[in-house]
DRENNUKE-174537 format. One record per residue (C-alpha): residue number from 0; residue in three letters; x, y, z. Coordinates in nm, 2 decimals, decimal comma. Example, Ala and Ser with C-alpha at 12.3 -4.5 7.8 and 13.67 -1.06 7.14 Angstrom:
<pts>
pt pos = 0; code = ALA; x = 1,23; y = -0,45; z = 0,78
pt pos = 1; code = SER; x = 1,37; y = -0,11; z = 0,71
</pts>
This chain:
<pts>
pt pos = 0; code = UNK; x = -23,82; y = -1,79; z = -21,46
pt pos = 1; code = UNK; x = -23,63; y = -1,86; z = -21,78
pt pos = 2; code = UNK; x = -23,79; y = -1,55; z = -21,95
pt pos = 3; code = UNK; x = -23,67; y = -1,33; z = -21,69
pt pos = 4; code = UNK; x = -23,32; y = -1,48; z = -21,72
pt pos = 5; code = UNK; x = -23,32; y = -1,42; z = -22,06
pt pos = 6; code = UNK; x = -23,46; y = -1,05; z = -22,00
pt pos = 7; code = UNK; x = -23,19; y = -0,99; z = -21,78
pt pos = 8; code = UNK; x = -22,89; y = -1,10; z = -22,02
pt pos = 9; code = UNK; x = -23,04; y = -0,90; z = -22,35
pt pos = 10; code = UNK; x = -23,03; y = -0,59; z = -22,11
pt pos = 11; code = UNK; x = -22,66; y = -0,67; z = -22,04
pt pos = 12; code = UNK; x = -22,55; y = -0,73; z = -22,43
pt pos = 13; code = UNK; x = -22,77; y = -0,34; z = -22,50
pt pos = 14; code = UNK; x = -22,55; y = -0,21; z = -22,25
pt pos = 15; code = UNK; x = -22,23; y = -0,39; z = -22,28
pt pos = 16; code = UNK; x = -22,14; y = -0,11; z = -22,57
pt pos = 17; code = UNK; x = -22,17; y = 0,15; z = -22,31
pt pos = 18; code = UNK; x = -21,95; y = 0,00; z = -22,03
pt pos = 19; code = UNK; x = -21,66; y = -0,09; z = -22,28
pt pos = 20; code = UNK; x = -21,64; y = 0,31; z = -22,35
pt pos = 21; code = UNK; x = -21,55; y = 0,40; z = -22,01
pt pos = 22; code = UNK; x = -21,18; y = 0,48; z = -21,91
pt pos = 23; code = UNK; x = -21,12; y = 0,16; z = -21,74
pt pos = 24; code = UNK; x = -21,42; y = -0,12; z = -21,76
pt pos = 25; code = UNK; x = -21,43; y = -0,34; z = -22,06
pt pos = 26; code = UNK; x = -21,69; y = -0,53; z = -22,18
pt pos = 27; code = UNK; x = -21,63; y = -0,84; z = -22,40
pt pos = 28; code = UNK; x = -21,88; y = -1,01; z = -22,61
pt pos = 29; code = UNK; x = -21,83; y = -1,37; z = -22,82
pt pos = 30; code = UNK; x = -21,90; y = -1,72; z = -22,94
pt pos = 31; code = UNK; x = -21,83; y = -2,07; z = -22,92
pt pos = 32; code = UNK; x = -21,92; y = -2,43; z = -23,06
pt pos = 33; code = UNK; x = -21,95; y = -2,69; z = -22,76
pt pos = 34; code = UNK; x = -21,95; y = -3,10; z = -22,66
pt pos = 35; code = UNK; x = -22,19; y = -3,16; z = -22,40
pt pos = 36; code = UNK; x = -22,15; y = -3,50; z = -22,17
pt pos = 37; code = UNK; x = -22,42; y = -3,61; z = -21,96
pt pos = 38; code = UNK; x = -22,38; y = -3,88; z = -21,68
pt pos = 39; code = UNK; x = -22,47; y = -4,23; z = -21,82
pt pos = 40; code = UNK; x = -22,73; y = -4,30; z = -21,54
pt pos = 41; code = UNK; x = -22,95; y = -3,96; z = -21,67
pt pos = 42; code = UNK; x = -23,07; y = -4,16; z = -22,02
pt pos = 43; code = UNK; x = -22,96; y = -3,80; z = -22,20
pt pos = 44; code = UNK; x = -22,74; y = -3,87; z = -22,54
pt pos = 45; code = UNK; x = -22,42; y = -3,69; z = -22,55
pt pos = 46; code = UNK; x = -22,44; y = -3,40; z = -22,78
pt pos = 47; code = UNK; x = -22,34; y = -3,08; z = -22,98
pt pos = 48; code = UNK; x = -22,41; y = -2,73; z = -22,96
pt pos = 49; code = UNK; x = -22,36; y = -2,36; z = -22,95
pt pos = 50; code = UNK; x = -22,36; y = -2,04; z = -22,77
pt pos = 51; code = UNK; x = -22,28; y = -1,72; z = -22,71
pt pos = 52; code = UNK; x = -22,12; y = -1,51; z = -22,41
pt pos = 53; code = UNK; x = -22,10; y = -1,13; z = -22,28
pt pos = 54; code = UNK; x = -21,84; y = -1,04; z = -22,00
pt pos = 55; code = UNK; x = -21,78; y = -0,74; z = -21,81
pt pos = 56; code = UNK; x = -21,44; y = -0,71; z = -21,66
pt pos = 57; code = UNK; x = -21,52; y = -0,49; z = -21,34
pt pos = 58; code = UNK; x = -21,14; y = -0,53; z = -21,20
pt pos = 59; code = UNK; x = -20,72; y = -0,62; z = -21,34
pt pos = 60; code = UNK; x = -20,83; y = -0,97; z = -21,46
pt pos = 61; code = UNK; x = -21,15; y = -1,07; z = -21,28
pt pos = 62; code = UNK; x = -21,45; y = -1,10; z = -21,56
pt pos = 63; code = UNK; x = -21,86; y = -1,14; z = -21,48
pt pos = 64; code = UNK; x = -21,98; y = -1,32; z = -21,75
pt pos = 65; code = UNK; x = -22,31; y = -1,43; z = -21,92
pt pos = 66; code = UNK; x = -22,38; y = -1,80; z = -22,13
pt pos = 67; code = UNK; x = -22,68; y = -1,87; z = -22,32
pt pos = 68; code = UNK; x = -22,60; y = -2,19; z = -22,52
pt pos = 69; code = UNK; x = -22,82; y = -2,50; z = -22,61
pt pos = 70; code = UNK; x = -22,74; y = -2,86; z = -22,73
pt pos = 71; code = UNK; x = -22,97; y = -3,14; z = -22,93
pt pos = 72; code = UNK; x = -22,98; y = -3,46; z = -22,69
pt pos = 73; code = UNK; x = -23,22; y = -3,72; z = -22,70
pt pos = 74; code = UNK; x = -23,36; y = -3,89; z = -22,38
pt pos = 75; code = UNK; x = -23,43; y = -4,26; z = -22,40
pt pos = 76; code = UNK; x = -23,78; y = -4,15; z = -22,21
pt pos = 77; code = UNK; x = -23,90; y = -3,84; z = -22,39
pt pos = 78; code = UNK; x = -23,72; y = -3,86; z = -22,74
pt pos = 79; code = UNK; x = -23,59; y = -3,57; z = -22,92
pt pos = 80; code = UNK; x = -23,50; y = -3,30; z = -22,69
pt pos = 81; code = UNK; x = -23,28; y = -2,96; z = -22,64
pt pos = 82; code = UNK; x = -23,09; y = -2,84; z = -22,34
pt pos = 83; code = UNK; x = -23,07; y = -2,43; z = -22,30
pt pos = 84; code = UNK; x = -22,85; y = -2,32; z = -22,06
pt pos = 85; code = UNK; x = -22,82; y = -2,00; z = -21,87
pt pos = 86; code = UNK; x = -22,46; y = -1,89; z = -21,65
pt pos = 87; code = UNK; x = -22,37; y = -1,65; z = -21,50
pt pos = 88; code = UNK; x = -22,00; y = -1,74; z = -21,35
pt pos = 89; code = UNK; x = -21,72; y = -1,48; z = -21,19
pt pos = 90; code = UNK; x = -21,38; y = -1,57; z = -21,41
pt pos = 91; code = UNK; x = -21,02; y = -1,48; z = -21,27
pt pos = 92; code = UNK; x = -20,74; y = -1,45; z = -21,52
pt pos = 93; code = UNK; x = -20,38; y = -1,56; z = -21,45
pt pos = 94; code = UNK; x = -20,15; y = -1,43; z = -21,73
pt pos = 95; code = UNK; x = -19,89; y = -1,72; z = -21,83
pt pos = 96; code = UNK; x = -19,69; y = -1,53; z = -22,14
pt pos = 97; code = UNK; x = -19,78; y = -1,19; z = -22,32
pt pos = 98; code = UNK; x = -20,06; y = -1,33; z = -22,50
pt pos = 99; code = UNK; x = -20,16; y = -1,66; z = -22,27
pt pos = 100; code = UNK; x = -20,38; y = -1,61; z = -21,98
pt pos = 101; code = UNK; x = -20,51; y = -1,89; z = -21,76
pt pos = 102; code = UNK; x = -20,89; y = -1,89; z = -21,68
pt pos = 103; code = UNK; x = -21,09; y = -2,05; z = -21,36
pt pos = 104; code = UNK; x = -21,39; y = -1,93; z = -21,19
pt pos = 105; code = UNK; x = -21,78; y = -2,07; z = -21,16
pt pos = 106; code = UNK; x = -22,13; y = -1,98; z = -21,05
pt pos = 107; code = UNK; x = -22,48; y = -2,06; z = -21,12
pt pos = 108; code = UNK; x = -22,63; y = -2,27; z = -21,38
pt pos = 109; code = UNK; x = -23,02; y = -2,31; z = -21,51
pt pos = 110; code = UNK; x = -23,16; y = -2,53; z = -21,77
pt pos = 111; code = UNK; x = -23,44; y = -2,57; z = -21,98
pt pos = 112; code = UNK; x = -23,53; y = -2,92; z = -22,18
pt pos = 113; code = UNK; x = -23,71; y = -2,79; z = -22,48
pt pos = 114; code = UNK; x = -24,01; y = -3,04; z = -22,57
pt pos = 115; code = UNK; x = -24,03; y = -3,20; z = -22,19
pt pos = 116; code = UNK; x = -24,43; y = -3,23; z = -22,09
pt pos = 117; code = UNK; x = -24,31; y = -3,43; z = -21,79
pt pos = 118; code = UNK; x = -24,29; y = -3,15; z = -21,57
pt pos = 119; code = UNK; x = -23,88; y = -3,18; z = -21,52
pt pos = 120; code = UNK; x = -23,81; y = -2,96; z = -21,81
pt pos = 121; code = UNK; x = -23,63; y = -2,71; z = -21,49
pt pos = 122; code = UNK; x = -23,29; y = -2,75; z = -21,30
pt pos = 123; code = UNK; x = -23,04; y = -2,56; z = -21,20
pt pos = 124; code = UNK; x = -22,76; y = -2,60; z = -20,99
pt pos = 125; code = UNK; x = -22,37; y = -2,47; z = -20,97
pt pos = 126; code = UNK; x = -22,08; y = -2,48; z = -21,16
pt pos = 127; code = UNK; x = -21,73; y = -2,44; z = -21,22
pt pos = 128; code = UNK; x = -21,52; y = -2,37; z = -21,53
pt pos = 129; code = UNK; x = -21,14; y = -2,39; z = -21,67
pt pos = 130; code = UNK; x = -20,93; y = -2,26; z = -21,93
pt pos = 131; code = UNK; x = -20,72; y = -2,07; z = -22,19
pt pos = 132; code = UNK; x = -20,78; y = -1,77; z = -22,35
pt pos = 133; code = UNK; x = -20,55; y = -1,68; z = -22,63
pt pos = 134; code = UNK; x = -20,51; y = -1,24; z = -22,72
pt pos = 135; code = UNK; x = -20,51; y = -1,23; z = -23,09
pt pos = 136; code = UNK; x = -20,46; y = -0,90; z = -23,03
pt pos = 137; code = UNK; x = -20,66; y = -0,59; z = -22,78
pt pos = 138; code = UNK; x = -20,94; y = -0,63; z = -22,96
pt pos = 139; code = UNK; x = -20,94; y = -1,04; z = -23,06
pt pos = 140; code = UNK; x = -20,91; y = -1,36; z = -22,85
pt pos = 141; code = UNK; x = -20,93; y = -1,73; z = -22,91
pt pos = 142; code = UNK; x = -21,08; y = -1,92; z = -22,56
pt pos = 143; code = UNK; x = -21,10; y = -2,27; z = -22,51
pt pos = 144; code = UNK; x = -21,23; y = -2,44; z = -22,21
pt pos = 145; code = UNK; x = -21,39; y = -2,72; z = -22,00
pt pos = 146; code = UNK; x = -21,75; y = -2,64; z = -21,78
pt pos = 147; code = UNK; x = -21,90; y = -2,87; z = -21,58
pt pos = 148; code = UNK; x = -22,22; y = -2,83; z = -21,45
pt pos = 149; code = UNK; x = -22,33; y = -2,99; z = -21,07
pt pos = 150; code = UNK; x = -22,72; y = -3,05; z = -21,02
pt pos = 151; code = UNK; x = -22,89; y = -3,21; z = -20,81
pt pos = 152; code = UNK; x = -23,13; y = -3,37; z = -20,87
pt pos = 153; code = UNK; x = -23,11; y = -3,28; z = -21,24
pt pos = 154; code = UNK; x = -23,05; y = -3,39; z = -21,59
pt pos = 155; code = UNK; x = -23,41; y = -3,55; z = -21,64
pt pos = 156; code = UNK; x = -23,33; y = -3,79; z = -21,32
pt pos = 157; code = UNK; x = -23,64; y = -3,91; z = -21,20
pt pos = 158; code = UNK; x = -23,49; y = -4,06; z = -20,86
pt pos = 159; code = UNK; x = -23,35; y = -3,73; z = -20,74
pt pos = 160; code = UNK; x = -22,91; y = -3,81; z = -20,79
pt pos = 161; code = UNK; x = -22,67; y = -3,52; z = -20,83
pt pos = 162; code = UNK; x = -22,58; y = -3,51; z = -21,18
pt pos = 163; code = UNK; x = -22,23; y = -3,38; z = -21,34
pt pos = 164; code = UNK; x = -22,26; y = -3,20; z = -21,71
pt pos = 165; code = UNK; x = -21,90; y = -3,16; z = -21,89
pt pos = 166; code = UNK; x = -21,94; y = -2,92; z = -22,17
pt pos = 167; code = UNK; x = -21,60; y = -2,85; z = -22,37
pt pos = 168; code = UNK; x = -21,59; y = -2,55; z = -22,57
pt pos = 169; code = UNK; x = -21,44; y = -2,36; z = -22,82
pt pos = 170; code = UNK; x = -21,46; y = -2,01; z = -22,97
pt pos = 171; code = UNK; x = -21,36; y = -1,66; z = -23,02
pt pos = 172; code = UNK; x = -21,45; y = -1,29; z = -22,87
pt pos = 173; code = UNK; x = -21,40; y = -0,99; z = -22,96
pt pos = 174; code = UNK; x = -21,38; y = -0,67; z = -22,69
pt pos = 175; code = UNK; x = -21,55; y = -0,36; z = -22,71
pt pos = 176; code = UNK; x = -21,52; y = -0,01; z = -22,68
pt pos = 177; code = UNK; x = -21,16; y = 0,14; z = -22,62
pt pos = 178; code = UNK; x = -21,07; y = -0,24; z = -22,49
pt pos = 179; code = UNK; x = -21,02; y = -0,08; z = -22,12
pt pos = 180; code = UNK; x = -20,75; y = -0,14; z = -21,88
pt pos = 181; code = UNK; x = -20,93; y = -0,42; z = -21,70
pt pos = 182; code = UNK; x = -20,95; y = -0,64; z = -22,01
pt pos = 183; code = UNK; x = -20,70; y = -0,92; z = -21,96
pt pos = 184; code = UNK; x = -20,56; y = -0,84; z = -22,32
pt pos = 185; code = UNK; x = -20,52; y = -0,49; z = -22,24
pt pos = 186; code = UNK; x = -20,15; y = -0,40; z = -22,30
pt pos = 187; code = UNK; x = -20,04; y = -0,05; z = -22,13
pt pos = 188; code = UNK; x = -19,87; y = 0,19; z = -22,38
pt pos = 189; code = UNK; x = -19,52; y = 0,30; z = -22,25
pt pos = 190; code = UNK; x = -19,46; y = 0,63; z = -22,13
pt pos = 191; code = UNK; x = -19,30; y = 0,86; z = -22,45
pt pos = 192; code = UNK; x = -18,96; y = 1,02; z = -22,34
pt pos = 193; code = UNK; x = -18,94; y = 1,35; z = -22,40
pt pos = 194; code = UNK; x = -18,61; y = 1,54; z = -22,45
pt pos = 195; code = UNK; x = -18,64; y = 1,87; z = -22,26
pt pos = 196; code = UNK; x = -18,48; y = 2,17; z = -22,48
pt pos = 197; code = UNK; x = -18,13; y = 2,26; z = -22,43
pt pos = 198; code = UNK; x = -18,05; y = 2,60; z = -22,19
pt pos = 199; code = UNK; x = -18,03; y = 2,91; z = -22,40
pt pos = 200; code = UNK; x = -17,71; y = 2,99; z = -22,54
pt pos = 201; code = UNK; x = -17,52; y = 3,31; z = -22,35
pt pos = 202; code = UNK; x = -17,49; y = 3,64; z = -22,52
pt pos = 203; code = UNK; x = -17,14; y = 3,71; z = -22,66
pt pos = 204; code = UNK; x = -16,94; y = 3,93; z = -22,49
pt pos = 205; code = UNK; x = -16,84; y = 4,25; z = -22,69
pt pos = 206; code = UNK; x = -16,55; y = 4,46; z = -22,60
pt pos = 207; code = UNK; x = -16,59; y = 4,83; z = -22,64
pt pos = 208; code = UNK; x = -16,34; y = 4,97; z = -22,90
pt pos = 209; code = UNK; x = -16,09; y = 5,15; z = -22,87
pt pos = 210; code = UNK; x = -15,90; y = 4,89; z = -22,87
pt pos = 211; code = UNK; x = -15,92; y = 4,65; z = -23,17
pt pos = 212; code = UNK; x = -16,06; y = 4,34; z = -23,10
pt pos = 213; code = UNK; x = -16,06; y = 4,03; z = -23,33
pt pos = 214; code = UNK; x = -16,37; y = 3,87; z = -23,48
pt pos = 215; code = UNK; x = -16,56; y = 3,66; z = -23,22
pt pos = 216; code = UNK; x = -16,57; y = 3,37; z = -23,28
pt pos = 217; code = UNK; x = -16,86; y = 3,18; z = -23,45
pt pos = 218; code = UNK; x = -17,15; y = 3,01; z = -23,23
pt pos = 219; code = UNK; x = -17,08; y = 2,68; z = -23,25
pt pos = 220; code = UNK; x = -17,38; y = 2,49; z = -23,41
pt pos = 221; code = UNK; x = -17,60; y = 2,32; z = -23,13
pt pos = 222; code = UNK; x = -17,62; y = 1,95; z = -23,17
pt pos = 223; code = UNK; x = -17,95; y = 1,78; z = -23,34
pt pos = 224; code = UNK; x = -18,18; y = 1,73; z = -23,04
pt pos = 225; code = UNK; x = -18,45; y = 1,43; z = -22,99
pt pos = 226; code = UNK; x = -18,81; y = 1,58; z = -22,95
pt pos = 227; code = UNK; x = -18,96; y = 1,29; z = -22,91
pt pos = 228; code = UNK; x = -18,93; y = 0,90; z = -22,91
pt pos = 229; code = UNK; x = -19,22; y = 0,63; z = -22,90
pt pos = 230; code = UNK; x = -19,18; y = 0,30; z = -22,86
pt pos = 231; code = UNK; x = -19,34; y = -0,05; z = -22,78
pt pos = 232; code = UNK; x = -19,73; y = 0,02; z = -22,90
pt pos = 233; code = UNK; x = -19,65; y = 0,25; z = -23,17
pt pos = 234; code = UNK; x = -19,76; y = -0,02; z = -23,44
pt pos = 235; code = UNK; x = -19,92; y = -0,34; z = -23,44
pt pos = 236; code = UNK; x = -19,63; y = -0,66; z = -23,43
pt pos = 237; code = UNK; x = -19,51; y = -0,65; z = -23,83
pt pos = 238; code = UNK; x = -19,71; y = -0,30; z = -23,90
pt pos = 239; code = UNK; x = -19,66; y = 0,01; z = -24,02
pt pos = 240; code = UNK; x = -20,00; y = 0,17; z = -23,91
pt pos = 241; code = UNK; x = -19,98; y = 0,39; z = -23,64
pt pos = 242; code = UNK; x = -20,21; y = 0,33; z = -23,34
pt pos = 243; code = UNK; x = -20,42; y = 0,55; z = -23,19
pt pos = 244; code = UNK; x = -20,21; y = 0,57; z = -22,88
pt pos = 245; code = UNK; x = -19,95; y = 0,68; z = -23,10
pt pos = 246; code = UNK; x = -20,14; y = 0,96; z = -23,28
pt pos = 247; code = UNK; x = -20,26; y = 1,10; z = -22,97
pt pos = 248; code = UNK; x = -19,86; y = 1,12; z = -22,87
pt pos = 249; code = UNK; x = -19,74; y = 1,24; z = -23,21
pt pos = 250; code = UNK; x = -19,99; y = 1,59; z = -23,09
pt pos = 251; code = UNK; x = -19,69; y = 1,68; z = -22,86
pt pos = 252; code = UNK; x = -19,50; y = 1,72; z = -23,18
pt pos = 253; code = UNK; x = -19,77; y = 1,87; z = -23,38
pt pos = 254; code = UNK; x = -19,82; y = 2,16; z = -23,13
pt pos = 255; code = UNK; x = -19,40; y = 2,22; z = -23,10
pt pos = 256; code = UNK; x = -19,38; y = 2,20; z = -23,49
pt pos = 257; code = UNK; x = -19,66; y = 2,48; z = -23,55
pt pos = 258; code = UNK; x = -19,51; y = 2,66; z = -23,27
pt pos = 259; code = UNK; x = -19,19; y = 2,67; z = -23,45
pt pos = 260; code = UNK; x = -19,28; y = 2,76; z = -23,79
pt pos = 261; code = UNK; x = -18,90; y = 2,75; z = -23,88
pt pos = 262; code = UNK; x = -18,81; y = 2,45; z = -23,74
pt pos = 263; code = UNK; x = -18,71; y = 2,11; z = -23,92
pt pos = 264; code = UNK; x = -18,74; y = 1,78; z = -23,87
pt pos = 265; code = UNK; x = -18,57; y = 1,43; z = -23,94
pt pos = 266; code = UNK; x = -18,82; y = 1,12; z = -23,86
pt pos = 267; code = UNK; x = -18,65; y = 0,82; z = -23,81
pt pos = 268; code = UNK; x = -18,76; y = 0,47; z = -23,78
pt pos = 269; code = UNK; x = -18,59; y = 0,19; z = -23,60
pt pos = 270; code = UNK; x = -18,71; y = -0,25; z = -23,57
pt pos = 271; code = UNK; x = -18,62; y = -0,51; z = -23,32
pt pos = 272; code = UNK; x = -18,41; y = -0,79; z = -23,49
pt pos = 273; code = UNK; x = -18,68; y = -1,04; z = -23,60
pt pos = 274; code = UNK; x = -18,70; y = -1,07; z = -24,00
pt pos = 275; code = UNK; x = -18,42; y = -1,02; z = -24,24
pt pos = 276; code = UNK; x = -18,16; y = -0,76; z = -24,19
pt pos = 277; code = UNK; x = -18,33; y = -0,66; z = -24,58
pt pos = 278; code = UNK; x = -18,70; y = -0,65; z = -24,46
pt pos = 279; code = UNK; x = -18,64; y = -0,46; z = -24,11
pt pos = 280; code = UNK; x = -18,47; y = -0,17; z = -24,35
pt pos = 281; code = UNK; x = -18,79; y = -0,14; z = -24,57
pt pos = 282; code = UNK; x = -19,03; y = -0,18; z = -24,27
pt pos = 283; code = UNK; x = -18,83; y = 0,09; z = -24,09
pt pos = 284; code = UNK; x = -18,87; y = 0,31; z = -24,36
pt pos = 285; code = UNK; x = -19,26; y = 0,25; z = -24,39
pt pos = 286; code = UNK; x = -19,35; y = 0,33; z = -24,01
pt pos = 287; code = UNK; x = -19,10; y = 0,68; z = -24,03
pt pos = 288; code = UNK; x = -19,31; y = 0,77; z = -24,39
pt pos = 289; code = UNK; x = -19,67; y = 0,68; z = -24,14
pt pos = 290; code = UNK; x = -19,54; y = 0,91; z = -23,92
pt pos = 291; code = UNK; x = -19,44; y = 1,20; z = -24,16
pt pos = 292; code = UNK; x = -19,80; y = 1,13; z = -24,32
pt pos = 293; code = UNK; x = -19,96; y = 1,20; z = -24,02
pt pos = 294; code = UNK; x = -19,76; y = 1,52; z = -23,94
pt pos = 295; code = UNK; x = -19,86; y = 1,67; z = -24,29
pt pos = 296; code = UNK; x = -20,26; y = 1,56; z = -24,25
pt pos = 297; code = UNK; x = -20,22; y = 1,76; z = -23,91
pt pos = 298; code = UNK; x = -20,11; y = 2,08; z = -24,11
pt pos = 299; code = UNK; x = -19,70; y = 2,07; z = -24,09
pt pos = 300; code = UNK; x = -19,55; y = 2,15; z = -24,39
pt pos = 301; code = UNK; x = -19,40; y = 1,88; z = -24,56
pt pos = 302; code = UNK; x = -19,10; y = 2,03; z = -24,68
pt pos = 303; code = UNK; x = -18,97; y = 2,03; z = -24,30
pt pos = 304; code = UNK; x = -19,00; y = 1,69; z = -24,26
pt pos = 305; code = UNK; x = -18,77; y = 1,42; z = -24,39
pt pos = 306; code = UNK; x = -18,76; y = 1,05; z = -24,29
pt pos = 307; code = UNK; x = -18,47; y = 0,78; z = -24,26
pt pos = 308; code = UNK; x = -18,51; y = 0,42; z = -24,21
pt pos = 309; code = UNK; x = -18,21; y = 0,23; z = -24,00
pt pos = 310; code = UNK; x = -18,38; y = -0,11; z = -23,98
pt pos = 311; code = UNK; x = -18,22; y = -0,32; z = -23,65
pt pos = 312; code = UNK; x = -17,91; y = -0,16; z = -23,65
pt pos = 313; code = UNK; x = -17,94; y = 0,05; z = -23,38
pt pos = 314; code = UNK; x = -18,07; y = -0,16; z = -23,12
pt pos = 315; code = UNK; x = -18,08; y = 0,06; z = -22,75
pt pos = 316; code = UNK; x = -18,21; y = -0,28; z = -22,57
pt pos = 317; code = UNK; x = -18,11; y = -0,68; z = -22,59
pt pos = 318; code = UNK; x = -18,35; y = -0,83; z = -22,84
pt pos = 319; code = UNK; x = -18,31; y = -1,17; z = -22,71
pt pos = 320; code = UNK; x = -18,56; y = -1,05; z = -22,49
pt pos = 321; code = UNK; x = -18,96; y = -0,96; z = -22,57
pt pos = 322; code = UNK; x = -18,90; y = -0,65; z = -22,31
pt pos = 323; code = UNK; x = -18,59; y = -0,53; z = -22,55
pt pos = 324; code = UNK; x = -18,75; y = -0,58; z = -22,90
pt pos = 325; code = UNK; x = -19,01; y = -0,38; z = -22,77
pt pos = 326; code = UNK; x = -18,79; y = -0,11; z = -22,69
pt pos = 327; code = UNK; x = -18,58; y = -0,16; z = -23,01
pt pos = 328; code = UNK; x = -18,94; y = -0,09; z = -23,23
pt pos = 329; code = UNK; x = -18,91; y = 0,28; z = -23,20
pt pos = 330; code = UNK; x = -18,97; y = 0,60; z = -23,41
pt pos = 331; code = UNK; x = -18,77; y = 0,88; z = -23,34
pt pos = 332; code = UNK; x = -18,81; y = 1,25; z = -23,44
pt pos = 333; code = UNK; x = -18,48; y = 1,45; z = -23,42
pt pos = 334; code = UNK; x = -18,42; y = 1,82; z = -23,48
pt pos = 335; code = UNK; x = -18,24; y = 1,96; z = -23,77
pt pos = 336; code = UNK; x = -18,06; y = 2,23; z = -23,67
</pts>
C-alpha cells in the first residue's frame, strides 16, 4: 500500500511542471524541517525530521496538496525506529495583508515505522492542519505551520487508543510555471491606460482671391500626448527590471512606434514616496532607461527615444496608502510633437 502511495505522488511531482503552465492552475512544489510529538502513553520519543510537499491549486485560494516526510523516534519496545508519513490534505487560503495568507484545511494521513517486525508498522488515520504562509514574492513563499495527526488505534499502541501526532513545521516553496492566477501569491497586473489619439485637425479654410487675404494663421502645435502608462507590476518592489507583464504591454508601443517611423518619444519614470527624495530620482531614472532599452532591442531607433526621471514628485495617488504607491510607481511614455 505504501508503494502505491508513493507511486501515486512521484506521478504528481512529473506532472506538476505541466499544470503550473496552464493559463490559470498553479502548481507549487517545496520543503520543510519538522518537530514531531507523540502522545506520552504510545512509548514513541519525540523527534525531528524532514519533508517535502507538491500542491496544486485547482481554484482562487483552495490548494490539494501532497506530504511525504519522515522523523527518527525511538520506541521503548522496538528501539531505533522511523516514522514516514504520507498526506494528502485540501488547504483554503485566507489573505490577511498583501503578502500574509492564513492557511487551514486536513485530510488523510498514512504511516510507516521503518524497522517494526511486530506487525504494527501501518496506520493511518485523519488529520487537520494550520497556518501562515508568507509571499516572498509570485514565485517564493516562506510557510509555517502546525499538523496534527488523529489515529486510532495508532502510533505503535498495542491496546487499540486514538492517538494525536503534533508535527510543527517550517519551510519554504517555490511555484511553478507562469505562477497562475489560482496561486494564493498571484498578484493581478493592472489594466494599462491607453490614451486614444486626438481627432484630426480641420483643413484650413482658403479664400479664393481676388480679394487679398492675410496669411492664415499658423496651426497651433498639438499638445504632447500620453501613449501609454503602466503601473503597479511594472518592476519588482525596489527594481528597475521590467517584468514580463510589462514587456508584453510595452508591444502596444513597439507596434505604434514602427508604425510611425517619424514619431518621437519622451519615456518618463515616476516612484511612490518610500526611500529618499535622492534615491527615488536615480531609481526613476533607471526603470525609464529599462524601458528605452527594451524599445531599441525591439528595433526602435534610439535616436527617438529620450528618457526623464521625476522621482516621487509627481505623485497622481495618496502614498500613505499600499493601493496609491502602487499607482504612484509608473512609467509613462509621452509623444514629442
Amino acid at each position: 500500500m505504501m508503494q502505491r502511495i508513493r507511486l501515486t505522488a512521484a506521478l504528481l511531482l512529473l506532472a506538476a511542471p505541466g499544470l503550473g503552465a496552464q493559463q490559470k492552475l498553479a502548481a507549487e512544489m517545496g520543503i520543510f524541517g519538522q518537530f514531531s510529538k507523540y502522545d506520552d502513553f504510545t512509548g514513541l520519543k519525540n523527534g525531528l525530521g524532514a519533508g517535502a510537499r507538491l500542491g496544486v491549486y485547482l481554484a482562487r485560494n483552495v490548494g490539494l496538496e501532497y506530504e511525504g516526510d519522515f522523523t527518527k523516534t525511538k520506541s521503548a519496545r522496538l528501539g531505533d525506529l522511523t516514522a514516514l508519513n504520507n498526506r494528502f490534505d485540501l488547504i483554503f487560503y485566507f489573505p490577511l495583508s498583501d503578502k500574509l495568507r492564513l492557511l487551514a484545511g486536513g485530510g488523510w494521513t498514512g504511516t510507516q515505522y521503518h524497522s517494526d517486525t511486530t506487525k504494527n508498522q501501518y496506520d493511518s488515520g485523519g488529520n487537520a492542519v494550520l497556518g501562515l504562509k508568507y509571499c516572498i514574492s509570485e514565485a517564493w513563499a516562506w510557510r509555517t505551520d502546525v499538523n496534527a495527526d488523529f489515529k486510532d488505534p495508532s502510533d505503535q499502541t498495542l491496546s487499540g487508543e486514538r492517538t494525536r501526532t503534533y508535527n510543527f513545521r517550517l519551510g519554504f516553496s517555490r511555484f511553478l510555471g507562469r505562477h497562475g492566477a489560482n496561486s494564493p501569491c498571484y498578484v493581478a497586473p493592472p489594466a494599462p491606460v491607453v490614451v486614444p489619439p486626438p481627432a484630426p485637425q480641420p483643413a484650413p479654410v482658403v479664400v479664393p482671391p481676388p480679394a487679398p487675404q492675410p496669411a492664415p494663421a499658423p496651426v497651433p502645435v498639438p499638445p504632447r500626448r500620453e501613449l501609454l502608462t503602466l503601473r503597479g507590476a511594472v518592476f519588482a518592489f525596489d527594481k528597475f527590471d521590467l517584468t514580463v507583464w510589462a514587456k508584453d504591454t510595452l508591444q502596444r508601443a513597439v507596434t505604434l512606434l514602427k508604425a510611425n517611423p517619424d514619431a518621437e518619444v519622451e519615456i518618463q519614470g515616476h516612484t511612490d514616496s518610500v526611500g529618499s527624495e535622492t534615491y527615488n530620482q536615480a531609481l526613476s531614472e533607471r526603470r525609464a532607461n529599462a524601458v528605452k532599452a527594451y524599445l531599441v532591442s525591439q528595433g526602435i531607433a534610439e535616436h527617438r527615444i529620450t528618457t526623464k526621471g521625476f522621482g516621487e514628485l509627481q505623485p497622481i495617488a495618496d502614498n500613505s496608502t499600499a493601493a496609491g504607491r502602487a499607482e504612484n510607481r509608473r512609467v509613462v511614455i509621452i509623444e514629442i510633437p
